[in-house]
C-alpha positions in Angstrom: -37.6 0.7 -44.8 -39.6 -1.4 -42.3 -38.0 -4.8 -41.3 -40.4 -6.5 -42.9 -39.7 -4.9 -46.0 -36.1 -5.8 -46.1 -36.7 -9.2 -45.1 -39.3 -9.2 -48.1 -36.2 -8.2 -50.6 -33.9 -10.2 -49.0 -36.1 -13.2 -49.7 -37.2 -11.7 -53.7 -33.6 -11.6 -54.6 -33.1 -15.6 -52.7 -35.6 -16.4 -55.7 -34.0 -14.5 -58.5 -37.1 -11.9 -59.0 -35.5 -8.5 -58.2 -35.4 -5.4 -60.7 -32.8 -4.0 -60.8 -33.9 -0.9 -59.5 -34.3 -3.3 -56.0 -30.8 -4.8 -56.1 -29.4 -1.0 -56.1 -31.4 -0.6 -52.9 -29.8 -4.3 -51.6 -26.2 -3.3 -52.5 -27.0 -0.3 -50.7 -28.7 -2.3 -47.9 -25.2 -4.5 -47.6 -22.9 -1.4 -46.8 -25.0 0.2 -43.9 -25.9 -2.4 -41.0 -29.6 -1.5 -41.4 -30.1 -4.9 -42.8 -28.9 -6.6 -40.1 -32.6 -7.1 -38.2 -34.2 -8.3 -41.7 -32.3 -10.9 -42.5 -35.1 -13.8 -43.2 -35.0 -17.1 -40.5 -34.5 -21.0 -42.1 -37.9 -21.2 -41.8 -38.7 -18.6 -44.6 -36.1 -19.5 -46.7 -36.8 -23.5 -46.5 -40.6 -22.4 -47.6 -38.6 -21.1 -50.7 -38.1 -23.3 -54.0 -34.9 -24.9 -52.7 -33.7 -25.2 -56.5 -33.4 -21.2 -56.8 -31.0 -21.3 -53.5 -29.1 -24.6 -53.8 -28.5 -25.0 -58.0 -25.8 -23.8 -59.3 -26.8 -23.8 -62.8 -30.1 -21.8 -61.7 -28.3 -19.2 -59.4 -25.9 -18.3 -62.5 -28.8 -18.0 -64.6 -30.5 -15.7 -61.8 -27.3 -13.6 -62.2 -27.4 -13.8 -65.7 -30.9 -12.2 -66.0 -30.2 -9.5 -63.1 -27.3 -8.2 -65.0 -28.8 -8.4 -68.4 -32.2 -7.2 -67.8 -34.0 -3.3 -67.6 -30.9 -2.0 -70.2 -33.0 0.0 -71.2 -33.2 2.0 -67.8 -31.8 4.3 -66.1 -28.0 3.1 -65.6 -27.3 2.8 -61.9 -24.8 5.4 -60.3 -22.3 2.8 -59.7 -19.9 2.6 -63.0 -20.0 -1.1 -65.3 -17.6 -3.2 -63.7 -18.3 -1.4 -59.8 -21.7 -2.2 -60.7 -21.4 -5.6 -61.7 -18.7 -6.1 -58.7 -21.3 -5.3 -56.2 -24.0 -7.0 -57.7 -21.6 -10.2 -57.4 -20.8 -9.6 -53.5 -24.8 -9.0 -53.1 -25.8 -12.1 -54.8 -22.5 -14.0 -52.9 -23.4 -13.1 -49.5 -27.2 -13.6 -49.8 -27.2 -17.1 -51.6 -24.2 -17.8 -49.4 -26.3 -17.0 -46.2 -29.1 -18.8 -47.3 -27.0 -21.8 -48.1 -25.3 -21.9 -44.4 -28.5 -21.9 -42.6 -30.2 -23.8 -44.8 -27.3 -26.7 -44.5 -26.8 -26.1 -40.4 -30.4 -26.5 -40.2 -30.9 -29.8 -42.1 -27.4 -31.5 -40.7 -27.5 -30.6 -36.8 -29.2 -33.0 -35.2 -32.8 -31.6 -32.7 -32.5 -31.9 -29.3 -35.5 -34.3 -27.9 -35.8 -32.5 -24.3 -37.1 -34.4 -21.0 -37.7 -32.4 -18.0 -38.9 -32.7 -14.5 -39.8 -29.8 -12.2 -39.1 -28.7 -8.7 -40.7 -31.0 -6.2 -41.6 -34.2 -8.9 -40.1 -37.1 -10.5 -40.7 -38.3 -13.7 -40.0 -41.6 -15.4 -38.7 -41.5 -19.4 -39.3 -44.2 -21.8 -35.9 -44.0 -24.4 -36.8 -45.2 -27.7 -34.2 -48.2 -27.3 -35.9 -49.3 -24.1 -34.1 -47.5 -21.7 -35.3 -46.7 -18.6 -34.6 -43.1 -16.6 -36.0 -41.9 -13.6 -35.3 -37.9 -13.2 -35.2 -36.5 -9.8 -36.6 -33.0 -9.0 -35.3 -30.0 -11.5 -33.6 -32.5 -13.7 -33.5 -32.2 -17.5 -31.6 -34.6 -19.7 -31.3 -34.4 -23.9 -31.4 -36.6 -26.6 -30.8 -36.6 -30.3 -34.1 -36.2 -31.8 -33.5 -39.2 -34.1 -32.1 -41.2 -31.3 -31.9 -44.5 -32.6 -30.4 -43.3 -36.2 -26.9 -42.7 -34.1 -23.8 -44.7 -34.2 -23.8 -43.8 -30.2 -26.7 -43.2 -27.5 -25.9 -40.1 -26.3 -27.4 -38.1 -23.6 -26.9 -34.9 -21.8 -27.9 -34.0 -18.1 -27.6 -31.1 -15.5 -29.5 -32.5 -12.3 -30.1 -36.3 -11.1 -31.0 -39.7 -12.9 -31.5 -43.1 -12.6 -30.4 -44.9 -15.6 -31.5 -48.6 -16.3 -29.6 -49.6 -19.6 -31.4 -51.3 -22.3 -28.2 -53.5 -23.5 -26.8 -52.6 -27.4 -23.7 -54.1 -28.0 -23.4 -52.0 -31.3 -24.5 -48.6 -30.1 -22.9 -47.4 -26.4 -24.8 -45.3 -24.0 -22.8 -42.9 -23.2 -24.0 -40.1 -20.6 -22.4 -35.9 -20.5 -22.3 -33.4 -17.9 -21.6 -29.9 -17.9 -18.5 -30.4 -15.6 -16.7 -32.8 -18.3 -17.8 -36.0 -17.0 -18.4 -38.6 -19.3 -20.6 -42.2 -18.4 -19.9 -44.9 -20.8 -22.0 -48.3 -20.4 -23.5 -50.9 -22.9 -26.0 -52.4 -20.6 -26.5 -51.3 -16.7 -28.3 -49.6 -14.0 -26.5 -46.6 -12.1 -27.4 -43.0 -10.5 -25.8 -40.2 -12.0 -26.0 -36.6 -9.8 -24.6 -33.7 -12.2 -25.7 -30.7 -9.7 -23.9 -27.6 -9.9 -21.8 -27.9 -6.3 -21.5 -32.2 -6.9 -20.9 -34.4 -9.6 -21.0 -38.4 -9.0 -22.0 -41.8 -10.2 -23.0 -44.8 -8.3 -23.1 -48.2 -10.2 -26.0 -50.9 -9.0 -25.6 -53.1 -11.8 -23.2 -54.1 -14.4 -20.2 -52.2 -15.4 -19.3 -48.7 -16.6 -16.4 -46.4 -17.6 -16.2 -43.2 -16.0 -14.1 -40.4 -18.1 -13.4 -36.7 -17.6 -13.6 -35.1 -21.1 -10.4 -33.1 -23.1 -7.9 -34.2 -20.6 -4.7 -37.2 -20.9 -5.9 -38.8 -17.2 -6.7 -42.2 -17.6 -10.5 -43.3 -17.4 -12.0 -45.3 -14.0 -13.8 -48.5 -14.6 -16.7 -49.2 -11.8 -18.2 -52.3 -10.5 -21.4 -52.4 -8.5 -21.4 -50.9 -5.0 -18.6 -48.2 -6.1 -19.3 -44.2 -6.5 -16.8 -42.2 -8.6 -17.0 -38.5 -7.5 -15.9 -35.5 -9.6 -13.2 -33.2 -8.2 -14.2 -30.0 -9.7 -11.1 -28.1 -8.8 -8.5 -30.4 -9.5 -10.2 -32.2 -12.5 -9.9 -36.0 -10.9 -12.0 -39.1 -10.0 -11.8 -40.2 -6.1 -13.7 -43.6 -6.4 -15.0 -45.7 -2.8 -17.3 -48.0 -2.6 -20.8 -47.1 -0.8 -23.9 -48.0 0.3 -26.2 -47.7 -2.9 -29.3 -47.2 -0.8 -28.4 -44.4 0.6 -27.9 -42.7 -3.0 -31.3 -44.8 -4.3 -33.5 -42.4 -1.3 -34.4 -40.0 -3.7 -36.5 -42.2 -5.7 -38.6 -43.3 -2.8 -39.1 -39.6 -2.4 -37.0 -39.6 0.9 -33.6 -37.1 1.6 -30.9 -38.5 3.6 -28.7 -36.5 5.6 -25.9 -37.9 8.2 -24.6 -35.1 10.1 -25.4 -32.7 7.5 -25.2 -29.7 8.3 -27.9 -27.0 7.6 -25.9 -25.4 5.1 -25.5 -28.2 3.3 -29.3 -29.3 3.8 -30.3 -25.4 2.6 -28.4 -25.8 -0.7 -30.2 -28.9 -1.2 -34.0 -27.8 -0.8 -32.9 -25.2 -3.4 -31.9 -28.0 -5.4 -35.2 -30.3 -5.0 -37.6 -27.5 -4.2 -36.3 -24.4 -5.9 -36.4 -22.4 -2.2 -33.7 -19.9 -1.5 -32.8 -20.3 2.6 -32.0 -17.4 4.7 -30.4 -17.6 8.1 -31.6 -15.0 10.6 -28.9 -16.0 13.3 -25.0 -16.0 12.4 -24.0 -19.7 13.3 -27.5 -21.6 12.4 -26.0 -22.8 9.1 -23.3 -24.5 11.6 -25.6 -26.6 13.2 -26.3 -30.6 12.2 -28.9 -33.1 11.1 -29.2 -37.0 10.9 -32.4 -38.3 9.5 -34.6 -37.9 6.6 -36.7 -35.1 5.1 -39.2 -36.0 1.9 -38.3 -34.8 -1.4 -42.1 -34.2 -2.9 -43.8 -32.2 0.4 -42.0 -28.7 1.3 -44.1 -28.3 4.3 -43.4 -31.8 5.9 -40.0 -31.2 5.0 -40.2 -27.6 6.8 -42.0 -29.1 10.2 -39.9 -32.2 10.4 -37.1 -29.8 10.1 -37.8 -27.6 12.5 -38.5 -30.4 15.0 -35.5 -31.8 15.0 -33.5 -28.8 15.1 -35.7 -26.4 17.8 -35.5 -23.8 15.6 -38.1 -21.3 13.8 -38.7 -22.1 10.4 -41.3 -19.8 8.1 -41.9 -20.5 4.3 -42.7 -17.7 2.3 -44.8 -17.0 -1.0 -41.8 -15.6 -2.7 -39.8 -19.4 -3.0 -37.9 -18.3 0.2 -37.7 -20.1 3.2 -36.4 -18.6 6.9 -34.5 -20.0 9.6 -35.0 -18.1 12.7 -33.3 -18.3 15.9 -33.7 -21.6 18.2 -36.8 -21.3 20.0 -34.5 -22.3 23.5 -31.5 -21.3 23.2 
């Protein structure tokens, strides 16, 4: 049988219309894992009358009529109670199925999905007001029926700048993929949730800063102050900074003090989506103090190279080489 075709029987017997010359074939279908690829999506079963999957008082009479119907057949090879047994354990696991996805489907909440590429910012509008600016490849989530929660919650792998709308009633709270966890009712911070850093940096108000599933006790922020993510120890070192410096990125500008290029090539793979190659063992060493822009590769590139007196070359293929210094 094509796919198609067991996916069609799979969805004949959901609404009760299956000879019984057909429900042989399904029980048949259940012991072999030929089935497997035809089992229908939520889609095709929600397009279904909902009363033949969800009733219990129509599924039993659904059973009732595939037992009791075509007695004057051909009796199936499997004896009485066998056949009834298997008929049971067909009907179970379909209607079963059908019920699970049907009931995942309706209670887990959509994603809403907010993304900026390599090389851009974009500003998002939250339904309750709140304002976030994402930095290049950023992507943060929301519950699709955001302002139906008890919480705001949102999820982020990249760089934002959150201003707050205040909700006394409903906290913000903010999730990375390294366990940190931003809680605030009303404030204005930067949040970095890269994969070699994780920080926040508070402009205005207050927040709570949390590492998820562990005992160690939360950090509470006050403008000014940065709490940084130790990835391999699982704590929070907190110091007070210069917000500015962490603000750069949304006046398209990348601050580096005595960077060095290593750390400067990890982060144009970051903002521009370039993989860096050294051509000289010991470039990566070198340093750099100033400022590169964050939405123009090849100003980036030539201020770059400037500074540095070396040999830089961008290629088609999102790579970008570092040569030997031009005088050594």
């Amino acid at each position: 049988m094509s796919i198609q075709q067991i996916k069609n029987l799979y969805l004949k017997f959901i609404k009760g219309e299956c000879t019984r010359r057909e429900i042989d074939l399904l029980v048949k279908l259940l012991q072999s894992t030929e089935h497997e690829a035809g089992l229908p999506t939520v889609e095709e079963i929600k397009r279904l009358d909902q009363e033949a999957v969800l009733d219990e008082e129509a599924s039993d009479d659904i059973f009732h009529a595939i037992i009791t119907s075509d007695q004057g057949r051909e009796e199936s090879k499997f004896p009485g109670s066998t056949w009834k047994s298997m008929l049971v354990v067909a009907a179970s696991i379909i209607v079963l199925f059908a019920i699970g996805i049907l009931a995942h489907s309706l209670l887990s909440p959509t994603k809403t999905i907010y993304r900026a590429d390599f090389a851009e910012k974009k500003t998002v509008m939250l339904p309750d007001g709140t304002k976030v600016l994402l930095n290049a490849n950023t992507q943060i989530e929301t519950h699709q029926h955001f302002l139906n929660q008890d919480k705001r919650e949102i999820w982020i792998t990249g760089e934002a700048f959150f201003d707050v709308a205040p909700d006394k009633k409903r906290p913000f709270i903010v999730y990375t993929s390294k366990g940190l966890e931003v809680r605030v009712l009303g404030t204005a911070f930067n949040l970095k949730a890269r994969e070699a850093e994780t920080h926040v940096v508070l402009n205005r108000g207050s927040v709570q800063v949390a590492i998820r599933n562990t005992a160690k006790e939360a950090a509470m922020l006050v403008p000014g102050e940065m709490a940084m993510l130790n990835m391999e120890e699982k704590t929070l070192i907190k110091r007070p900074v210069d917000t500015l410096d962490y603000a750069a990125w949304q006046y398209d500008l990348l601050p580096f003090k005595n960077e060095s290029l290593a750390k400067i090539a990890h982060v144009l793979k970051e903002i521009y989506g370039y993989d860096v190659v050294f051509g000289k063992t010991g470039l990566e060493k070198r340093h750099f103090t100033g400022s590169l822009p964050s939405n123009d590769i090849d100003k980036a590139i030539k201020t770059l190279s400037a500074a540095l007196n070396c040999e830089i070359t961008i290629h088609d293929n999102k790579k970008i080489n570092i040569n030997q210094q031009i005088n050594n």
